[in-house]
LOPA-863043 format. One record per atom (N, C-alpha, C, O): x, y, z. Coordinates in steps of 0.05 Angstrom, whole numbers, padded with zeros to 5 digits, always signed. Layout:
<pts>
XYZ
...
</pts>
This chain:
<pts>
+00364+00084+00090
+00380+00093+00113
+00369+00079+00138
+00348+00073+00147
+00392+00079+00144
+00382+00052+00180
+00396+00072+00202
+00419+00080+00201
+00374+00078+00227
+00382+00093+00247
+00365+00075+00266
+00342+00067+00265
+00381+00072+00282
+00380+00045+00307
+00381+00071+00336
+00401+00086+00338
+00364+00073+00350
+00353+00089+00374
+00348+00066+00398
+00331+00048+00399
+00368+00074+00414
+00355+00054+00447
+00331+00082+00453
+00331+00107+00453
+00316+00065+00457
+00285+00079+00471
+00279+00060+00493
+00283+00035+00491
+00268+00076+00520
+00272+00055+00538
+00241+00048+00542
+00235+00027+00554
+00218+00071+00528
+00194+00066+00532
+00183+00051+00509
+00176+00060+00488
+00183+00028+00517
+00166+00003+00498
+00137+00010+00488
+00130-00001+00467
+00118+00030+00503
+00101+00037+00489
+00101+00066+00472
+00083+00070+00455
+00116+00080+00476
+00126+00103+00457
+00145+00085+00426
+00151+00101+00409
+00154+00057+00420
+00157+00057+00411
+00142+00044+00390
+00142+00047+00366
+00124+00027+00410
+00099+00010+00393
+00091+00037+00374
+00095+00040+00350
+00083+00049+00388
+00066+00091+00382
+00076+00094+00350
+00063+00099+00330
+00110+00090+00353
+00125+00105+00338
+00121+00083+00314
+00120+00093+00292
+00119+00060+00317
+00122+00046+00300
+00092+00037+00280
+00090+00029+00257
+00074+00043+00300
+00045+00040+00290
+00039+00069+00269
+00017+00072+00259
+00054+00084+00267
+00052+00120+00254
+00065+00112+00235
+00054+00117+00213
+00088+00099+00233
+00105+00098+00201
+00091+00070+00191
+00093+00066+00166
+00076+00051+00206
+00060+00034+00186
+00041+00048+00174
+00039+00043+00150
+00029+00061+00182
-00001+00081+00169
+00012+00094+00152
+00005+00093+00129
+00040+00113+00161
+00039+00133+00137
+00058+00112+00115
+00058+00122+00093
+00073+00086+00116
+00082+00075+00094
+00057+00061+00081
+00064+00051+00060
+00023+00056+00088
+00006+00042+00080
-00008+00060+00059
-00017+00052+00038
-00010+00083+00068
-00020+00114+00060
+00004+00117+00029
-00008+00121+00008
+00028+00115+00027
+00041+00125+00019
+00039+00099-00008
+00040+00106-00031
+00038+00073+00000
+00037+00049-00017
+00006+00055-00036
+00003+00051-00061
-00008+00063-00024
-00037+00064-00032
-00026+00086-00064
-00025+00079-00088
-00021+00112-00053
-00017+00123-00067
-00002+00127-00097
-00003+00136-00119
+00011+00110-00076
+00040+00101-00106
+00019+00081-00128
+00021+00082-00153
+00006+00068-00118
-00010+00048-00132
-00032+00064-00152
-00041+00056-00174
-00036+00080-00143
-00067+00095-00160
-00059+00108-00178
-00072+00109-00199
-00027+00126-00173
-00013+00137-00186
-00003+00121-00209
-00002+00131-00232
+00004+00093-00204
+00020+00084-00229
-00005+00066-00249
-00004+00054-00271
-00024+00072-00231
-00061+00058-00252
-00060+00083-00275
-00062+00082-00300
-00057+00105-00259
-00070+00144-00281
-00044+00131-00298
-00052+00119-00318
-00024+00131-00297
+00000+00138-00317
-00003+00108-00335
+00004+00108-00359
-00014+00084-00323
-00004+00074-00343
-00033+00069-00368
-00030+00052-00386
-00058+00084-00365
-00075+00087-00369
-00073+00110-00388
-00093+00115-00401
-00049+00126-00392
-00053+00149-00401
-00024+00141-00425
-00024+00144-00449
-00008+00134-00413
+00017+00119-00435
+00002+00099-00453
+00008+00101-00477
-00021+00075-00447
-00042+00067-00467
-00044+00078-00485
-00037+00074-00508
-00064+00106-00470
-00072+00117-00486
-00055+00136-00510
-00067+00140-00531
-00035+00143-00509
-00024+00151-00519
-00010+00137-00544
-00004+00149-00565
-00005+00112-00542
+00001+00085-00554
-00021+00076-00567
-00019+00057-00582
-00049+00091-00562
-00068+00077-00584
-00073+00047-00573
-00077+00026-00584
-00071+00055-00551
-00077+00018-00540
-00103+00016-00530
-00113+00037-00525
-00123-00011-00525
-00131-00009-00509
-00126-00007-00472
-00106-00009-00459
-00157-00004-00464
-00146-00001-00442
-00142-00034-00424
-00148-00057-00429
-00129-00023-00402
-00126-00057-00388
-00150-00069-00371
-00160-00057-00352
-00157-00089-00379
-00178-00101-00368
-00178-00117-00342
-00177-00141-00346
-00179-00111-00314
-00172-00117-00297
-00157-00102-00273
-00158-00102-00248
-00141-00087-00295
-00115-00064-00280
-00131-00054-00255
-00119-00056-00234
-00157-00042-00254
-00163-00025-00227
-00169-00037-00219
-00192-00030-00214
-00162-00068-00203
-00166-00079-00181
-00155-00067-00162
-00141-00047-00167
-00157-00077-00134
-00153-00064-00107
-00147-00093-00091
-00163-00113-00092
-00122-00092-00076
-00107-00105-00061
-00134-00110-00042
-00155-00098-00043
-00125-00139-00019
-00150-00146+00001
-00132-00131+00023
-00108-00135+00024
-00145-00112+00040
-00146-00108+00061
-00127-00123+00083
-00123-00146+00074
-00117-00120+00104
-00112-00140+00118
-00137-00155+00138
-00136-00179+00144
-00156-00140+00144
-00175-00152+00157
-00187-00172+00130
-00195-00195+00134
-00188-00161+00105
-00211-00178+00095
-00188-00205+00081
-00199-00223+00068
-00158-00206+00084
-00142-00230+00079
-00148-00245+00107
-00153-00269+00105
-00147-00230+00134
-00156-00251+00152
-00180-00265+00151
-00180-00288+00161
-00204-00254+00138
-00226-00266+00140
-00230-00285+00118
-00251-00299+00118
-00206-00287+00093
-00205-00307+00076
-00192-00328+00085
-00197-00350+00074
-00174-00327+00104
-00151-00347+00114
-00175-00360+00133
-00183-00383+00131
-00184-00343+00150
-00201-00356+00168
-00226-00377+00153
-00236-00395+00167
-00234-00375+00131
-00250-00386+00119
-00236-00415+00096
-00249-00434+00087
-00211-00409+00092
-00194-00433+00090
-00184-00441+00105
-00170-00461+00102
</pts>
C-alpha cells in the first residue's frame, strides 16, 4: 500500500524515514533466523543432513563499506 503525505518539515521526515529503515532492518533480520530454525527442522524431519554453510550472516552496511573501501 502507497500513502503519499506532503510534510512540510524535512527533518520530521528524514526522523520518519530513518524509524521504518530500523524497524524494516529489525524485521528483515528476523524473517532470516526464522527461515534458518524452519529450514533446519524440515531437514530434519526429511532425514537430511544438515546445511553446511546455511548460518551465515549478511555483511553489515558499515562492514560492506569497509570492503568496497579496501577494493
Amino acid at each position: 500500500m502507497n500513502i503519499f503525505i506532503l510534510l512540510t518539515a524535512p527533518l520530521r521526515v528524514i526522523c520518519l524515514l530513518c524509524t521504518d529503515f530500523k524497524n524494516l532492518d529489525v524485521k528483515i533480520s528476523e524473517t532470516r533466523s526464522e527461515l534458518k530454525e524452519k529450514v533446519n527442522k524440515l531437514r530434519e524431519l526429511e532425514h537430511k543432513e544438515a546445511l553446511h554453510g546455511f548460518s551465515l550472516n549478511p555483511l553489515s552496511k558499515e562492514e560492506m563499506a569497509a570492503v568496497q573501501n579496501v577494493l
